[in-house]
C-alpha positions as CSV (number, residue, x, y, z in Angstrom):
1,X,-45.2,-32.0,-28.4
2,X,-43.6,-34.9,-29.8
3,X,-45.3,-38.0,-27.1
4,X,-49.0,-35.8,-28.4
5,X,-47.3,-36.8,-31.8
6,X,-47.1,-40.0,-31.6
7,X,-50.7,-40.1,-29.4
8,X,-52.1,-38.6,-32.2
9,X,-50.0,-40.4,-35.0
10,X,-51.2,-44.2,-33.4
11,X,-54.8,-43.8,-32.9
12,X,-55.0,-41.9,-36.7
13,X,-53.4,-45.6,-37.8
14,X,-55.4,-47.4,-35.5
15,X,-58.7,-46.2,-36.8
16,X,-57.7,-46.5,-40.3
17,X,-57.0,-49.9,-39.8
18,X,-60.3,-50.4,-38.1
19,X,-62.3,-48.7,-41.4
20,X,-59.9,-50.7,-43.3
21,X,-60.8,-54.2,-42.1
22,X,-64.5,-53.9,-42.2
23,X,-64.5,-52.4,-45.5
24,X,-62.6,-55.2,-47.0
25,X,-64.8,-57.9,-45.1
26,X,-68.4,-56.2,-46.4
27,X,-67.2,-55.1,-49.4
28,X,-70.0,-54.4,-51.6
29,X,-72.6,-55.0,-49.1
30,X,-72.5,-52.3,-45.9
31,X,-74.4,-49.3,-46.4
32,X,-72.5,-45.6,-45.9
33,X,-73.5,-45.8,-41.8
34,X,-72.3,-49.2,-41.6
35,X,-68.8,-47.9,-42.8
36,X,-68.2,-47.2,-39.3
37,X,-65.6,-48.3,-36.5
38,X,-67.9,-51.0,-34.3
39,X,-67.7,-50.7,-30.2
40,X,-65.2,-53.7,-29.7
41,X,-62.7,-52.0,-31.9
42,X,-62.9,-48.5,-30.3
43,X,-62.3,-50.0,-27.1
44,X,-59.2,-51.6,-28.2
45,X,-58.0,-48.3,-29.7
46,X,-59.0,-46.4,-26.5
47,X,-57.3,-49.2,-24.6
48,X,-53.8,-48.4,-26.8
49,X,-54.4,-45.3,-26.3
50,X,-54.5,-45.3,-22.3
51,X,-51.3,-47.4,-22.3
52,X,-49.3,-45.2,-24.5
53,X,-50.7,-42.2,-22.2
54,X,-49.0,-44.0,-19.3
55,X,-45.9,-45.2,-20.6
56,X,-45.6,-41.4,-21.7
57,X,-46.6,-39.9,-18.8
58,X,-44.0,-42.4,-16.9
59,X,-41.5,-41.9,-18.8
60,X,-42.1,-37.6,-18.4
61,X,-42.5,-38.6,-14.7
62,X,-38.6,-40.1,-14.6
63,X,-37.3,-37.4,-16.8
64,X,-38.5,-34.7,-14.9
65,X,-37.3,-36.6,-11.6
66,X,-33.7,-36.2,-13.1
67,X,-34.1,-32.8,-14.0
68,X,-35.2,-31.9,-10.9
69,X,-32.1,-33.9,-9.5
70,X,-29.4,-32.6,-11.8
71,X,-31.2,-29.4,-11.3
72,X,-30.5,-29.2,-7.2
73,X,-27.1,-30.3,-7.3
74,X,-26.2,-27.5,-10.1
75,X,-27.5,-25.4,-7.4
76,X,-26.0,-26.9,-4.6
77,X,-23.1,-26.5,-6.7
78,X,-23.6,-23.0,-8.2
79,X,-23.8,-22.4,-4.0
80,X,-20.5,-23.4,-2.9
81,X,-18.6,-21.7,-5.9
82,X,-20.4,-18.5,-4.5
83,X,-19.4,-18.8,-0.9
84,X,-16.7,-21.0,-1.3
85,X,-12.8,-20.3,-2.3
86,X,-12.3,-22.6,-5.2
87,X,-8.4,-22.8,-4.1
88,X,-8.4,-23.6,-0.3
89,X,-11.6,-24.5,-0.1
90,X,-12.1,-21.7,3.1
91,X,-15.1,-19.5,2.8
92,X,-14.8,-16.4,0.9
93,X,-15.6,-13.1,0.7
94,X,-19.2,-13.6,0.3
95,X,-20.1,-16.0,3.1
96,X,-17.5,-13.9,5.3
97,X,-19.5,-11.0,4.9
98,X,-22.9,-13.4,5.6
99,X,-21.4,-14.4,8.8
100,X,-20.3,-11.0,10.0
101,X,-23.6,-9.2,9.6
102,X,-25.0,-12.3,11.3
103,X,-22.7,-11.8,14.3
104,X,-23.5,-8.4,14.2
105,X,-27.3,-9.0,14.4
106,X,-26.6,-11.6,17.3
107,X,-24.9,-9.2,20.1
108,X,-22.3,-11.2,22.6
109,X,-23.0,-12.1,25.7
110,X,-22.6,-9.6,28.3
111,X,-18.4,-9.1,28.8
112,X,-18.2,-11.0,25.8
113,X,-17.1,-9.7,22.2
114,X,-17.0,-10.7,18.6
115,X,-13.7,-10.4,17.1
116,X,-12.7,-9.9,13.7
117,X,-9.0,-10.7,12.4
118,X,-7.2,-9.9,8.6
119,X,-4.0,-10.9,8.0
120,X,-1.8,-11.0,5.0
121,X,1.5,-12.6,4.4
122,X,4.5,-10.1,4.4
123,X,6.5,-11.8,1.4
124,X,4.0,-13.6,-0.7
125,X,4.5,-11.2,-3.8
126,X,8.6,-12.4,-3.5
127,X,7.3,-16.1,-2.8
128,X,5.0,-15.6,-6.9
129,X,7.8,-13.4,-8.2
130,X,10.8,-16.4,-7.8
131,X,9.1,-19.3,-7.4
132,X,5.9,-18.8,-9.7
133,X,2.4,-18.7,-9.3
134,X,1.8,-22.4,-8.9
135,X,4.4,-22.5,-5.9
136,X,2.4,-19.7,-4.8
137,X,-1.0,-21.4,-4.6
138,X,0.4,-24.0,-2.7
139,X,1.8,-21.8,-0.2
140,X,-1.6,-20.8,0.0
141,X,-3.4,-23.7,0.7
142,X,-0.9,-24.7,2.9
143,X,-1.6,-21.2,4.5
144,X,-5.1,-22.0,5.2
145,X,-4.7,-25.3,6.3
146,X,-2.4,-23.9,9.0
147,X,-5.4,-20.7,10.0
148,X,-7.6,-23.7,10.4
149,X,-5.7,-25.3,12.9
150,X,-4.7,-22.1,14.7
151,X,-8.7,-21.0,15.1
152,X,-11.3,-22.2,17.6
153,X,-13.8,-24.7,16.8
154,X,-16.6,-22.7,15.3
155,X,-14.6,-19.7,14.3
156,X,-15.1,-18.7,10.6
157,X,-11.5,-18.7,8.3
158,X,-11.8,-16.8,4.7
159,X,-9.7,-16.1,1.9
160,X,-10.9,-12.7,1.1
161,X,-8.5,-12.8,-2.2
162,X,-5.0,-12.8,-2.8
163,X,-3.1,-13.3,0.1
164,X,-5.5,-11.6,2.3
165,X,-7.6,-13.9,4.9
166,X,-10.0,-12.8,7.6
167,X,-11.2,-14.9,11.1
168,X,-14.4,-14.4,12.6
169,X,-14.4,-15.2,16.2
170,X,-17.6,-15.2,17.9
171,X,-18.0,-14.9,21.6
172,X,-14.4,-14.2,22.8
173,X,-13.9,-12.9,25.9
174,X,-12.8,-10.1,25.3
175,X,-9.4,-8.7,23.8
176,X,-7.2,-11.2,25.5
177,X,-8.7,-13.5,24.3
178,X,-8.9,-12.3,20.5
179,X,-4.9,-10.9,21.0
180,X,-4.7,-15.1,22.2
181,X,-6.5,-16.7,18.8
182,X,-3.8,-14.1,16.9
183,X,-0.5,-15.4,18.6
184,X,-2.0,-18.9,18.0
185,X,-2.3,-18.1,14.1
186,X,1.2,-16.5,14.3
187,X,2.9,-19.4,15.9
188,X,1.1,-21.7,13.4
189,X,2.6,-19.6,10.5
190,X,5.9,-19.4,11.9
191,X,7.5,-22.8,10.7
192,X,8.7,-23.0,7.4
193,X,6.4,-23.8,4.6
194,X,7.0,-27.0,2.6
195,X,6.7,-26.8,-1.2
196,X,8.6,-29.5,-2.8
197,X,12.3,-29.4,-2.3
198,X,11.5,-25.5,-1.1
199,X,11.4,-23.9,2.3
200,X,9.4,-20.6,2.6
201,X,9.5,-18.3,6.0
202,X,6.1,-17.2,6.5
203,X,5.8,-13.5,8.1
204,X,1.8,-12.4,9.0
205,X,1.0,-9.0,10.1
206,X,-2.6,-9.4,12.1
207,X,-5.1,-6.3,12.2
208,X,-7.9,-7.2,14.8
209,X,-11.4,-4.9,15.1
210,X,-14.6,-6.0,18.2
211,X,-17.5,-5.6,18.2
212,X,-19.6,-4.1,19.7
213,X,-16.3,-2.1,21.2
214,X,-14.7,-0.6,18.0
215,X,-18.0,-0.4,15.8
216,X,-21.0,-2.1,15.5
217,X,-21.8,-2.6,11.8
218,X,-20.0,-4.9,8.8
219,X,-17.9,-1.8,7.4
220,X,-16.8,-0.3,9.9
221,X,-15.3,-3.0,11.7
222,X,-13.8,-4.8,8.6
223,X,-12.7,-0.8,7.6
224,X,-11.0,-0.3,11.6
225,X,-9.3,-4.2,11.2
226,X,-7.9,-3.5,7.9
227,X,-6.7,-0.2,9.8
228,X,-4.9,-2.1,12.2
229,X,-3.6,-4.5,10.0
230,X,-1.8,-1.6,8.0
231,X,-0.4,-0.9,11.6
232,X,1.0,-4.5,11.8
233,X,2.4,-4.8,8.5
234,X,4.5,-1.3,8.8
235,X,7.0,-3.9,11.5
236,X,7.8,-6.3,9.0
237,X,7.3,-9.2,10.9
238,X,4.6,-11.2,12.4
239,X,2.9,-8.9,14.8
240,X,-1.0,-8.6,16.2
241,X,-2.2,-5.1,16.4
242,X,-5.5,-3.8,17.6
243,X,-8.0,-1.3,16.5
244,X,-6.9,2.1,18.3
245,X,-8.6,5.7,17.8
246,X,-5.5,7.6,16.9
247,X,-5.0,5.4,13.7
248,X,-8.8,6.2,12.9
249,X,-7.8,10.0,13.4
250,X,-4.4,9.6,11.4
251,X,-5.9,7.9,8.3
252,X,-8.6,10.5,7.9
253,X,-6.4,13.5,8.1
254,X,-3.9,11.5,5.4
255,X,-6.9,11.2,3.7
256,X,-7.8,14.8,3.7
257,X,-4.5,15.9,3.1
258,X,-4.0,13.9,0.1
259,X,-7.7,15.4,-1.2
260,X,-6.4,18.6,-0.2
261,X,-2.8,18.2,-1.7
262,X,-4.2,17.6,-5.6
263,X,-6.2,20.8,-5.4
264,X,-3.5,22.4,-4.0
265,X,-1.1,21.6,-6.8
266,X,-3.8,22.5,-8.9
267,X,-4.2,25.9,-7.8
268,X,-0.4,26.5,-7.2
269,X,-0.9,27.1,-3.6
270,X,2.9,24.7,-2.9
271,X,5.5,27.1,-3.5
272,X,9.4,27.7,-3.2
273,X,10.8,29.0,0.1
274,X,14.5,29.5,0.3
275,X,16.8,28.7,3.2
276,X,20.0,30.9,3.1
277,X,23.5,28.8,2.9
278,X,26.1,31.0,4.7
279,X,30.0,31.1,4.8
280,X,30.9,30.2,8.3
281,X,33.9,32.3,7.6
282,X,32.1,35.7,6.3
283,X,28.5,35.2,7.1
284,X,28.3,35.7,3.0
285,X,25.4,33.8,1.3
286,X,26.8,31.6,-1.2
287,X,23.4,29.9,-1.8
288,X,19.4,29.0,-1.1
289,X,18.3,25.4,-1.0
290,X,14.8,25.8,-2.4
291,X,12.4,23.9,0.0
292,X,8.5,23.1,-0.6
293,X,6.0,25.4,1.4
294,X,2.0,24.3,1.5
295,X,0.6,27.7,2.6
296,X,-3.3,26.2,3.0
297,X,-6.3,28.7,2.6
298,X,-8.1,27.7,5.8
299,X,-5.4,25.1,7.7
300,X,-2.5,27.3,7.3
301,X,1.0,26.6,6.6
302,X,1.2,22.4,6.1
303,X,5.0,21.4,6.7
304,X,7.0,19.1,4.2
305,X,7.3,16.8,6.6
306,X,3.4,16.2,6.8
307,X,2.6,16.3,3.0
308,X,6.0,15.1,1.3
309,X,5.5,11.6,2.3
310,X,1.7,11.2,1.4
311,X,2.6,13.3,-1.9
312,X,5.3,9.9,-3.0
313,X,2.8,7.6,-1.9
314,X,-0.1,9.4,-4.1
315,X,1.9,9.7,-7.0
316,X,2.0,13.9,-6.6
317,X,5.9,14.2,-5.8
318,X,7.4,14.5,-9.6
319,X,4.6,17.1,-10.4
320,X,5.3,18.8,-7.2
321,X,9.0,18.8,-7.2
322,X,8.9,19.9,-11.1
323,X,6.6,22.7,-10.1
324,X,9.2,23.8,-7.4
325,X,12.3,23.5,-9.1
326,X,11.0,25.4,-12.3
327,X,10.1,28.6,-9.6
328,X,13.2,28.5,-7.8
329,X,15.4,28.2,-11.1
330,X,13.1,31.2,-12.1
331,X,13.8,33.0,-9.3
332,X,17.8,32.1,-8.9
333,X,18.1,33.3,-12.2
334,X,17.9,36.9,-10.8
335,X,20.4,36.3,-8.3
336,X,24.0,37.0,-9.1
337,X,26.3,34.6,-10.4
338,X,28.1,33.3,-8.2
339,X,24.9,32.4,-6.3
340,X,24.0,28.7,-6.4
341,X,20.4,26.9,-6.1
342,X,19.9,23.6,-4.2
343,X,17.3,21.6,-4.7
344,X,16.5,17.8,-3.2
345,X,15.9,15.1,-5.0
346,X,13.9,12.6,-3.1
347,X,14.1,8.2,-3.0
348,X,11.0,7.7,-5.0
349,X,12.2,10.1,-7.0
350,X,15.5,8.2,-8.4
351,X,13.2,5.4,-10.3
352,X,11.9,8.3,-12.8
353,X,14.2,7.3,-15.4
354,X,12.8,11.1,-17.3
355,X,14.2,12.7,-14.1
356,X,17.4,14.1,-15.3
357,X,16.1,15.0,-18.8
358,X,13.3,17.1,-17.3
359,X,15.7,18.8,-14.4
360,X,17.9,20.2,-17.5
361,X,14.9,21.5,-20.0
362,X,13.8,23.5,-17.2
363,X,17.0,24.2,-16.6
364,X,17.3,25.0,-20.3
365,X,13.1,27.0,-20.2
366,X,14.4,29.4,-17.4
367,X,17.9,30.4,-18.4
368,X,19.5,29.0,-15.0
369,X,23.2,27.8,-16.1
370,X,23.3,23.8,-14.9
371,X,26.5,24.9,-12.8
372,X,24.7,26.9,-10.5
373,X,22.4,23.8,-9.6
374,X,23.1,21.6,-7.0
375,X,21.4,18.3,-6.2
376,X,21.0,17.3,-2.9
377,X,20.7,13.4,-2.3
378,X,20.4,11.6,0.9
379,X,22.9,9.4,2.5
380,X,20.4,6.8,2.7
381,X,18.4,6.8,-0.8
382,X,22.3,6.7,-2.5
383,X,22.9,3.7,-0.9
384,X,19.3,2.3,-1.4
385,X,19.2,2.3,-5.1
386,X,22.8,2.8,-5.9
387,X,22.0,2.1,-9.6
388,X,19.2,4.6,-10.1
389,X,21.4,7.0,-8.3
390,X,24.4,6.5,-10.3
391,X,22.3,7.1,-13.7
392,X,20.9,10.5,-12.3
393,X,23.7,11.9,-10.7
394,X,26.1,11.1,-13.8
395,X,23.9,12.7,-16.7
396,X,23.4,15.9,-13.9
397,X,27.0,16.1,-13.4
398,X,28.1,15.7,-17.0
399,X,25.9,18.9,-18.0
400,X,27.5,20.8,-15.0
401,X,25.4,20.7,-12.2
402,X,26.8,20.2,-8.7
403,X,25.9,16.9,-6.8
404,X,25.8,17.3,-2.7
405,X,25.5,14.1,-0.6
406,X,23.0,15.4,2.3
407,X,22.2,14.0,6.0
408,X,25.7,12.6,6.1
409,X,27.0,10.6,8.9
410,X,23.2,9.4,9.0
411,X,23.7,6.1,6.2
412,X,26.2,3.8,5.9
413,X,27.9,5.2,2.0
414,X,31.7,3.7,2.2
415,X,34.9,5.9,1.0
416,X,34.0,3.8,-2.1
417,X,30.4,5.9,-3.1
418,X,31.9,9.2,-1.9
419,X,34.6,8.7,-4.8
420,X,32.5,6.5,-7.1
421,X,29.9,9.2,-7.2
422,X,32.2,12.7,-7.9
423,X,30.4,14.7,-5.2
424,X,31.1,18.1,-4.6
425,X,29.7,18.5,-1.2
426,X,28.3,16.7,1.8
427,X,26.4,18.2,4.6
428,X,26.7,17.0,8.0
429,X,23.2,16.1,9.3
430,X,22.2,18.3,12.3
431,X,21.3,16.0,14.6
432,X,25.7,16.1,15.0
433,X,25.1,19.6,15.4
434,X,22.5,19.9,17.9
435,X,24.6,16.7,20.4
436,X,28.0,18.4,20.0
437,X,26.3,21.6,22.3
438,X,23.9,19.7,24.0
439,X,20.7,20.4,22.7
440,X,18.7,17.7,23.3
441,X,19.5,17.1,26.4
442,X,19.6,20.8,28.1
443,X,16.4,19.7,29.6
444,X,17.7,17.0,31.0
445,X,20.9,18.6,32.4
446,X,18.3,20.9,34.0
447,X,16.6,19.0,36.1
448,X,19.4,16.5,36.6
449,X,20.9,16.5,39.8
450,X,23.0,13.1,39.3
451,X,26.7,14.1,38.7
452,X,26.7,11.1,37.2
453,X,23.8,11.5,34.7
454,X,25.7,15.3,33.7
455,X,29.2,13.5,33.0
456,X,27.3,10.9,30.9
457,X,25.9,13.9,28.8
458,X,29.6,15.9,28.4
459,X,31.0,12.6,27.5
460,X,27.7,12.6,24.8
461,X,28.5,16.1,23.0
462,X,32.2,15.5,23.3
463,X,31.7,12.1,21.0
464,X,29.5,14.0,18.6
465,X,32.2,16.8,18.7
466,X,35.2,14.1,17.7
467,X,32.6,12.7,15.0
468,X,31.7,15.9,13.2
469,X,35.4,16.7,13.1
470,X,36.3,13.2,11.4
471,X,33.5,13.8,9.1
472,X,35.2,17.3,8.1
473,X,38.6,16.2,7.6
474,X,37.3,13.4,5.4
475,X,35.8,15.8,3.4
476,X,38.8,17.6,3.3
477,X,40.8,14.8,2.2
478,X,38.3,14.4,-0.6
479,X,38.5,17.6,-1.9
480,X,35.1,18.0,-1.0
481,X,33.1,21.1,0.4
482,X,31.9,20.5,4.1
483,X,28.6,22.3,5.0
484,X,26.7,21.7,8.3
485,X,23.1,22.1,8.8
486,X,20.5,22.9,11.5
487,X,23.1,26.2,13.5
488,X,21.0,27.7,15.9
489,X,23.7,29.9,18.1
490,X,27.2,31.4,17.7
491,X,28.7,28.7,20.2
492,X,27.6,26.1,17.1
493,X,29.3,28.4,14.5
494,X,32.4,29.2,16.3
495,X,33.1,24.8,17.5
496,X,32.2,24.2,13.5
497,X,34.8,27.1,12.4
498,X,37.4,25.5,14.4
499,X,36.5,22.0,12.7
500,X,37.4,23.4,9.9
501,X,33.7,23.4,8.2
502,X,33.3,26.1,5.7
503,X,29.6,26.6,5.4
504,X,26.3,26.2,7.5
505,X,22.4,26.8,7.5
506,X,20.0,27.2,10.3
507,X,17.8,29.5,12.4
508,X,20.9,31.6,13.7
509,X,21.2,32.7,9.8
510,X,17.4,33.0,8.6
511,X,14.5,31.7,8.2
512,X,13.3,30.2,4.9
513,X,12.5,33.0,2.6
514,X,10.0,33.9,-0.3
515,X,11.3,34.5,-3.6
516,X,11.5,38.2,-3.1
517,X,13.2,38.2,0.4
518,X,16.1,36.6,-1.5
519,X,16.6,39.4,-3.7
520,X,16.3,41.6,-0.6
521,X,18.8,39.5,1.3
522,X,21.5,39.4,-0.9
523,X,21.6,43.1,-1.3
524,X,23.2,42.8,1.7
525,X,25.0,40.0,0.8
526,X,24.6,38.6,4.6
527,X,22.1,36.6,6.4
């Protein structure tokens, strides 16, 4: 609009310079249709006018030429920020997943596979949380320099984000072959990293998926690599680990029992069993240890040992353990006196700083006196988080309740925690108690016919023997309570009784019981 402007603005100022100069030169003598612009002059106008419609339509020309230009490379540009990583300049996520679904739609020759490889780095997050963030994006681009050299020519490297990275390898031959391009990338990683006057040991857990073997579209194999890569990472160290079935089948029951799990502690289908603690002495009961029981509508009973772990990793445990310490307070609060309740407290359970507060308002909501709790902790999460541990167990112990160190002889506690800590109680673990008879190896001893072999496993149950009997009269010297878990037959009870251990728990005694086989049980004060 403005060049018509100026067009327009010109030829109105050449025309009235045209009426202009002949009225001036005939003034007084030209009639009205002489006042009129003669044929020479409108040519020259028309000629200005032709030139300034080229010199503007030039000058549009150029300007649209360098529109067009600056146009293309903001694409070009706009292109490699959107399959490009800005920091190591690898491909990202985006062209990755471009590449894959074009392998994908390009089978491999026949005997021939397309392999695709994540990897993380096992101590990156420590690498950002001391050195920084900066130090860290080094050690990434350092990273990928490193992936790039480890790779066939033609093999795709992304940074999918963080310090996550994926390899497409096209036409390997097979899994050799891909397990061969994953120890290359490994033994690139392995020497130390370089940052400044700073030295970082690089650790890579490797998941690795084919196609078409393992699955034959974009998410499933990146979903079965990733699987495999959570298999590589749980060794700590550098380690290349393919796609198997049985992980497939594992993640998808975790994942149904963790679906299941949060219905279930909404519906109050977990509840409080209660396994007996016996005088070795009287066969008395002088306690329950109040375990967590998963009774399932269709599946059945689900054991701790399936949905306790995937419970801390979901976030459920506190709830859970809450929900099963307020019944079995509820239910111990019948018993008589003298009886005690026992309850575990788990690992992740230590970094709830509310933990002991909450323990003694229920303690507090059901009327349970704090001295006939007892906490059980492990060997192993004492020593862990020794801190965390200490804080607990000293507001418990202060308000009464009993601390028990559990699983001992399992950890590595010194004479130093066992006094440090005031316990009451430790447990022997059972695996002591099954070796000191023998039973794990009866099999063994059954179909043995080596002299040799049989002597090896005497000499065995005869160490475990001498060990459970220096773990009682350290206890004993402590002043401690000795208990001993996992009895199963009299031999067990009468080699612990001449230990000196003073109380046990196991199948020879009971099974765990409901809430109302307690009451039953101690009517006849025996189990």
């Amino acid at each position: 609009m403005s060049d018509l402007s100026i067009v327009i603005a010109t030829v109105s100022v050449g025309l009235y310079l045209a009426l202009e100069y002949d009225f001036f030169r005939n003034e007084g003598h030209e009639t009205l249709q002489q006042e009129t612009v003669e044929l020479d002059e409108a040519l020259l106008i028309g000629g200005v006018l032709a030139l300034l419609l080229l010199f503007f339509a030039i000058r549009r020309h150029r300007e649209q030429k360098r529109e067009i230009a600056r146009r293309t490379a903001a694409e070009k540009q706009i292109r490699v920020l959107a399959f490009q990583d800005t920091l190591t300049g690898l491909a990202n996520r985006r062209q990755f997943d471009e590449a894959l679904r074009a392998a994908i739609a390009a089978p491999p020759r026949e005997g021939a596979c397309h392999a695709v490889l994540i990897l993380d780095l096992n101590s990156f997050k420590q690498i950002n949380d001391i050195h920084g963030h900066a130090v860290g994006d080094e050690v990434l681009t350092l990273t990928a320099q490193r992936l790039l050299s480890g790779v066939r020519e033609g093999d795709l490297v992304a940074r999918l984000g963080g310090d996550e990275f994926a390899v497409l390898a096209t036409h390997v031959m097979g899994p050799d072959a891909a397990a061969n391009i994953g120890r290359r990338i490994i033994d690139e990683l392995s020497p130390p990293l370089l940052t400044g006057q700073i030295r970082h040991l690089i650790a890579s857990g490797i998941g690795v998926a084919l196609i078409p073997f393992d699955a034959v579209t974009a998410e499933e194999v990146f979903r079965k690599a990733d699987l495999a890569l959570y298999r590589a990472k749980e060794e700590r160290r550098s380690a290349v680990h393919f796609f198997e079935e049985v992980l497939d089948r594992r993640m998808r029951e975790r994942e149904w029992v963790e679906r299941e799990l949060r219905s279930a502690v909404v519906s109050g289908q977990i509840r409080a069993l209660f396994e007996p603690t016996v005088d070795l002495r009287t066969r008395q009961i002088t306690g329950f240890e109040a375990l967590p029981h998963w009774l399932h509508p269709t599946a059945g009973p689900i054991s701790p040992q399936r949905f306790i772990a995937i419970a801390e990793e979901c976030g459920l445990i506190h709830e859970i353990m809450d929900h099963i310490l307020r019944q079995a307070s509820e239910t111990a609060a019948r018993w008589p006196s003298h009886v005690r309740l026992s309850i575990d407290v788990l690992p992740v359970q230590l970094k709830d700083r509310s933990l002991a507060a909450r323990i003694l308002e229920i303690l507090r909501e059901t009327g349970l006196s704090p001295n006939r709790l007892e906490i059980e902790i492990t060997e192993a999460a004492l020593v862990r988080d020794l801190e965390s541990a200490k804080l607990l167990l000293g507001t418990l112990r202060d308000e009464g309740v009993r601390i028990a160190l559990d699983n001992f002889g399992t950890g590595y506690s010194s004479l130093y925690h066992l006094r440090n800590f005031k316990l009451d109680k430790i447990k022997i673990d059972s695996s002591f108690i099954r070796a000191m008879q023998g039973k794990e190896s009866n099999q063994s001893v059954a179909h043995a016919h080596d002299g040799a072999l049989e002597r090896d496993l005497k000499a065995e149950q005869e160490e475990s023997a001498t060990i459970v009997r220096a773990l009682v009269g350290l206890a004993h010297g402590l002043g401690l309570t000795i208990a001993a878990e996992g009895i199963e037959d009299p031999n067990q009870q009468s080699s612990l009784l001449l230990t000196g251990c003073e109380q046990g728990q196991g199948n020879l005694y009971s099974q765990p019981l409901s809430a109302e086989q307690t009451v039953d049980a101690l009517v006849g004060r025996t189990a």
